[in-house]
N, C-alpha and C positions, 0 to 999 in steps of 0.2 A: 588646268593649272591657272591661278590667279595671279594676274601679273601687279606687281607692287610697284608702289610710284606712281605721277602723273601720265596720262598716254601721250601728254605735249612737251614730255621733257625734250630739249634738243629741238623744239622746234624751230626759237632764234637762231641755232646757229645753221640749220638747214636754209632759212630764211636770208642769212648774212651772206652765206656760201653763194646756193643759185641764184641772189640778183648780183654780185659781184663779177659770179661768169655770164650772167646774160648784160651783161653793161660792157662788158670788156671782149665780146663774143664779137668774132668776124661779122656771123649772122645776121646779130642785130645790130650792127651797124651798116651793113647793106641795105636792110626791111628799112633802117630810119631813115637812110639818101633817097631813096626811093620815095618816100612818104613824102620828106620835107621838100625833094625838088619837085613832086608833081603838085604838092599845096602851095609853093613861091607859084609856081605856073599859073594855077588857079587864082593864088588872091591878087597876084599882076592885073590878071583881065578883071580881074573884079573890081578892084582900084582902079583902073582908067576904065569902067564903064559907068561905076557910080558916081566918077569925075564929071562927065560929062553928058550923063541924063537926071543926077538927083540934085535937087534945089537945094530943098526944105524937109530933111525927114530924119525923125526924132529917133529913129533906132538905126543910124547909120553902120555901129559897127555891128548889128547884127545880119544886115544886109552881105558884109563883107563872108559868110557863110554860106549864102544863100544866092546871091548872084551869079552867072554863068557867063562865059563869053567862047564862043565857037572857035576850035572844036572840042575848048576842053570845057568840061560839068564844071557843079560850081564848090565850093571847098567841102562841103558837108555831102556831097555826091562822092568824091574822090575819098570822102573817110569811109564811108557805109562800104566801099568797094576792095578799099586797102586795109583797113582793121583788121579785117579776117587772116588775111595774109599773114600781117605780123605775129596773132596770138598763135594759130596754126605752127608758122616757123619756131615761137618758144615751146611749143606743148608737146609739140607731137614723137619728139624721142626723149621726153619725162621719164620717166620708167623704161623701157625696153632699151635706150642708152647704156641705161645703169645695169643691165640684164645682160647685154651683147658685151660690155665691158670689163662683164664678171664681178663687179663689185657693190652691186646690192647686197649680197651675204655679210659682206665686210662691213657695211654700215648697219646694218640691222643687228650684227653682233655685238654693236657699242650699245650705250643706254640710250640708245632711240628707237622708239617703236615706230611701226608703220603708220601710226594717225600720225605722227609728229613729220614724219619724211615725205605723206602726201600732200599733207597740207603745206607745210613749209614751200614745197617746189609750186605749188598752186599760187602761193600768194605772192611768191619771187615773181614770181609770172606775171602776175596783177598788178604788183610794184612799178615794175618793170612798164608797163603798159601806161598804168598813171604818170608815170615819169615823162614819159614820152608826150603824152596826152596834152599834160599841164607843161610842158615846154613849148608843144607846138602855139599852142593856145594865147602863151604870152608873147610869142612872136606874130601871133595876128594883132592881138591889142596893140604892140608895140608900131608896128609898121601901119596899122589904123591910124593912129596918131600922130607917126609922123608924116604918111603922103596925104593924107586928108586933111588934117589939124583940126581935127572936131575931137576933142574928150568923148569915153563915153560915160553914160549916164547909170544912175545907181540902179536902174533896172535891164536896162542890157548889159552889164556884169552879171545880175542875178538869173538874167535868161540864158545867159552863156555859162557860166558856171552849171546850171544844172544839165544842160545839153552837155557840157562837160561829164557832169555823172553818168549820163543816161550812155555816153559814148563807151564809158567804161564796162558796164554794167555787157552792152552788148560786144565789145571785146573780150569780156570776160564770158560769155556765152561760147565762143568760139575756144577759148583757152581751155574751158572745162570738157568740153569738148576732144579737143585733141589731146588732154593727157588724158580722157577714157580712153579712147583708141589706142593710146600710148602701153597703156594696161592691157588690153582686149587683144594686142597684136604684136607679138616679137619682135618681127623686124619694123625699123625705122621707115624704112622704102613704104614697105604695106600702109602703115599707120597714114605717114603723108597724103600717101593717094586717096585711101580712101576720104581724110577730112575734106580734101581739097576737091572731090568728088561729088560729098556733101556740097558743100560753097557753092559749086557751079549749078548744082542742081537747085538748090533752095535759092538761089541769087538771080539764074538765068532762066530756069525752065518751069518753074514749079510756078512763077506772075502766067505764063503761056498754060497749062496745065490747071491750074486754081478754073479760071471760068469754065472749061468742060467739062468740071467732076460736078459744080456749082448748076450746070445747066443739067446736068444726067440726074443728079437728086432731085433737084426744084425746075421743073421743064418751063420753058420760057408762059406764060398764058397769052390765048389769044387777044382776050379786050385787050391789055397793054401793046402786045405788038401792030393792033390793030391802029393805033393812033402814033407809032413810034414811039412808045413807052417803055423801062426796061421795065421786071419783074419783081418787085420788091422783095419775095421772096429768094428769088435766084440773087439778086445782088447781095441780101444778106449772109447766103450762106458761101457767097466767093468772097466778102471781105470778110468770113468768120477760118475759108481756108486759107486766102492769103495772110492770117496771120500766123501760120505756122512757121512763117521763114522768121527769122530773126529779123533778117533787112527790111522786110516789111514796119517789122512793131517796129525799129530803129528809126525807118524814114518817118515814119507817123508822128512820134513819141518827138525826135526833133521838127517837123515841120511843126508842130504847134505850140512851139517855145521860140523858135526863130522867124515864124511870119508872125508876127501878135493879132493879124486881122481872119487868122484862121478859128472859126467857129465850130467844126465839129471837122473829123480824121474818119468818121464813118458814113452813114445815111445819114442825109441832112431833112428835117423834119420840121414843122409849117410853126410848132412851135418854137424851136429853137431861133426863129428869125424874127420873131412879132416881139416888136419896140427896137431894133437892130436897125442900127446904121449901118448899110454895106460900106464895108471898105475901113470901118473905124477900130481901132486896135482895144484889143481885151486885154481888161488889168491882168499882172503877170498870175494872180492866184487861180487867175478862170484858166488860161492858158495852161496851168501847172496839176489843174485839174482834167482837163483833157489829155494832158499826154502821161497821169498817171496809171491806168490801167495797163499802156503799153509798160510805161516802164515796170511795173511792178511783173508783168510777163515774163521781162528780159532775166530780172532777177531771179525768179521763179524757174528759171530756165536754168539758171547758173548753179542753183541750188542742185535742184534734178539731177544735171549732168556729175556732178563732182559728187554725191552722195552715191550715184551709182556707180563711179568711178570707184571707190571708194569701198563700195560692196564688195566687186569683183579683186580687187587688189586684197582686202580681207582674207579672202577666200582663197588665193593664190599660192601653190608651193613654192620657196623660195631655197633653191637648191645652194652649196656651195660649188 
């Protein structure tokens, strides 16, 4: 049977609906207290440390990202660690909610199709994420400028803005994510654990795990061990598995838009340093070139997940 009409009819109002209940949702407003009192925590220590060790430096409010003070990481450590969390908690009963509440029938029998009900709920999602994102965000600039009173400069907005993107890009990794599972797994309970399972594995085990698969393929060679050398080979193919985590391409992909003196995120090579001043910062277009293969990864990822998400929902009987 050919079905008539656009397959995105209904998508706005799918769109209007699930960000209005993820805005107004218990949920996320717990995930955002959470977010926002461990980022106040972080950018406190980060303002009285750059208080009181930086003189003179021209990208101060990107430091406020990137500084740490003990025992808490520093604001861009605490995002790569908590994103996940948030987009997980919107995705992960997308679908199978609407299945245990018996009222996916009900909506599929108006003139909405399932392209228009997946995607809608995906982008609520992503909305949803951005909103957050871009709020926290101007609450760093804003309290930059007041406890510091340094402006910042037209290229640390363009460096943070795009670490902006790139933040989204891998929340949004995580969000496509959990509404597959959302799809893949009836109950809500199941769906959770297993995202959340993924996270800890790909976050905490898999940086421990990358160099033993790294050394099992590519075995160490003797000449390099012999002078305390690593393996060139063996290092490439552990920063080829470490980038299977998200968080990995995430930390990369931001550290070389928020440190500007960072020259390469991979093996660093004899030519990439001849005419280099250590220490001296890269115009932002080098830097945005460096951390584009990571981002284009994340997106890549994002894509993946939700088209196969996507598949399977297709393919799904949808009972009344």
């Amino acid at each position: 049977m050919r079905r008539e009409g656009s397959p995105w009819q209904g998508l706005g109002t799918v769109l209007v609906k699930e960000l209005a209940d993820h805005l107004s949702s218990a949920r996320m407003r717990v995930l955002e207290m959470l977010v926002v009192l461990t980022a106040f925590a972080a950018l406190y220590g980060a303002i009285d440390t750059i208080r009181q060790t930086t003189a003179e430096d021209p990208f101060i409010l990107l430091k406020l990202f990137t500084v740490s003070r003990s025992p808490l990481p520093s604001l861009f450590g605490i995002l790569g660690f908590l994103i996940p969390l948030m987009a997980i908690g919107l995705g992960f009963d997308a679908i199978n909610g609407e299945h245990n509440r018996r009222t996916l029938s009900r909506i599929l029998s108006q003139p909405i199709y399932r392209d228009a009900l997946l995607a809608g709920k995906f982008l609520a999602g992503l909305a949803t994420l951005a909103i957050s994102l871009l709020c926290l965000w101007l609450l760093v600039v804003g309290l930059g400028i007041i406890f510091l009173g340094v402006p910042p400069g037209g290229e640390e907005i363009a460096r943070s803005l795009v670490f902006l993107l790139i933040t989204l890009a891998y929340a949004g990794t995580w969000l496509a994510l959990a509404i597959l599972l959302s799809i893949v797994f009836r109950s809500a309970a199941t769906a959770a654990l297993v995202a959340l399972g993924l996270w800890l594995f790909l976050t905490l085990l898999w940086p421990m795990l990358a160099p033993l698969f790294a050394n099992l393929i590519a075995p160490q060679d003797p000449r390099y061990v012999l002078f305390g050398l690593p393996t060139p080979a063996t290092v490439e193919w552990e920063q080829l598995l470490m980038r299977i985590s998200p968080n990995h391409l995430f930390g990369e992909a931001a550290t070389s838009l928020l440190a500007p003196d960072t020259r390469s995120v991979g093996t660093v090579y004899l030519s990439q340093l001849q005419g280099a001043i250590m220490g001296s910062p890269l115009p932002f277009t080098e830097s945005l070139a460096i951390a584009w293969p990571q981002a284009v990864a994340l997106i890549a990822g994002v894509i993946v997940l939700f088209v196969a998400g996507y598949v399977v929902f297709q393919r799904q009987e949808v009972r009344a």
